[in-house]
C-alpha positions, 0 to 999 in steps of 0.5 A: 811169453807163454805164462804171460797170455795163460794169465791173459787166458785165466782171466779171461776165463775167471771173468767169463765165469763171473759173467755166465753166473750174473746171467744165469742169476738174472735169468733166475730173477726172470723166472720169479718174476713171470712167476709173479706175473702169473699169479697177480694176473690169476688173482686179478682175473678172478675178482675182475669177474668175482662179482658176477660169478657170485650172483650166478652161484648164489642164484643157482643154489637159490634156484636149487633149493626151491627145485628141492622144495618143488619136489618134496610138495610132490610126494607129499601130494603123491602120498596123501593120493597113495593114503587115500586110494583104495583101488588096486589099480589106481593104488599101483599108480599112486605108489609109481608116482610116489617112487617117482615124486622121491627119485625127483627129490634125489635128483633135486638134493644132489643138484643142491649139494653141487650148487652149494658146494660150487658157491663155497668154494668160490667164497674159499677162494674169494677169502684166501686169495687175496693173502697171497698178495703181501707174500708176491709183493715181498717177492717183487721187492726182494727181486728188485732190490736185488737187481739194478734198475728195477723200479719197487713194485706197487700195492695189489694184483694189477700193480704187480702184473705192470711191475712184471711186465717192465722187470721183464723187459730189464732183465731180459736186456741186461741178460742179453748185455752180458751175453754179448760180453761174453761172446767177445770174451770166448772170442778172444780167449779162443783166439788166444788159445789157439795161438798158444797150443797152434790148434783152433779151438774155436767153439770152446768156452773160456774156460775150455780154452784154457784148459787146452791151452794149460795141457799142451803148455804142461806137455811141451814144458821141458823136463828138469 
């Protein structure tokens, strides 16, 4: 009798095991797919708002190189005035207005240079981005191919957010299904194990139950 519910009990376990790695695995799968999710919606946002930003940064370095040209027109205005002057203290004025005419001009250059960095790493994106897509929507197929029910994924950053946003909700009910079957299966390996070793072990997994219930078999097995 005893070996006939350890073997009940086993298999309870073995199919408890089963379950808990299909769990995690789905779990995993979730993982990747807010994974996905994530990156679609940062790819979507950023050419959503691609063509305005553009039309900012290229103005801004607009904006700056004529600032820059600005400036440099005022030195060489500063030091024609500084080449003409002869006076002591007028040629004091002209070499302060000369140093602060390329003091404007080191401000302007540095302006320029962020503003043209500032666009060119808009357009590095702008052109590197969109080769993460294939690589997502390889990865969105894979998961759907591999869990059921899945629907395949469609082409571009907003198709895969929307394919997200439904594997999502799947995996999570089919992770939440088999977290129910194993609810009955510990219950019924515990309530099985606490018959046999007449001790309650309620609070143990399948496989923990097992092993009490395998001990205190082994113990009160008689001797040959």
């Amino acid at each position: 009798m005893d070996e006939r519910a350890l073997d009940d009990l086993r298999n309870l376990a073995t199919r408890d095991a089963e379950l808990e790695r299909r769990a995690r695995r789905l779990r995993e799968l979730d993982h990747g797919t807010a994974e996905i999710r994530h990156a679609a919606e940062a790819i979507d946002a950023f050419f959503t708002a691609y063509p305005a930003e553009e039309t900012a940064r290229r103005e801004e370095v607009a904006g700056a190189e004529a600032e820059l040209a600005h400036r440099r027109e005022e030195l060489a205005e500063a030091q024609a005035e500084l080449a003409a002057t002869h006076d002591d203290e007028a040629r004091d004025l002209a070499q302060r207005a000369v140093a602060r005419a390329d003091d404007h001009i080191g401000v302007a250059s540095a302006r320029l240079e962020r503003a043209r960095k500032s666009r060119d790493e808009l357009e590095h994106e702008a052109h590197t981005l969109p080769r993460a897509v294939p690589d997502l929507e390889a990865r969105a197929t894979a998961i759907s191919d591999e869990a059921a029910d899945l629907p395949e994924p469609g082409e571009g950053p907003r198709a895969l957010v929307e394919w997200a946003s439904h594997a999502h909700a799947e995996l999570f009910v089919a992770a939440g299904h088999i977290d129910t079957q194993r609810e009955r299966i510990i219950r019924e390996a515990n309530e099985l194990a606490s018959a046999l070793t007449g001790e309650a072990t309620y609070g143990s997994t399948a496989t923990q139950a097992l092993r009490r219930a395998e001990e205190n078999t082994s113990r009160n097995r008689p001797s040959a």
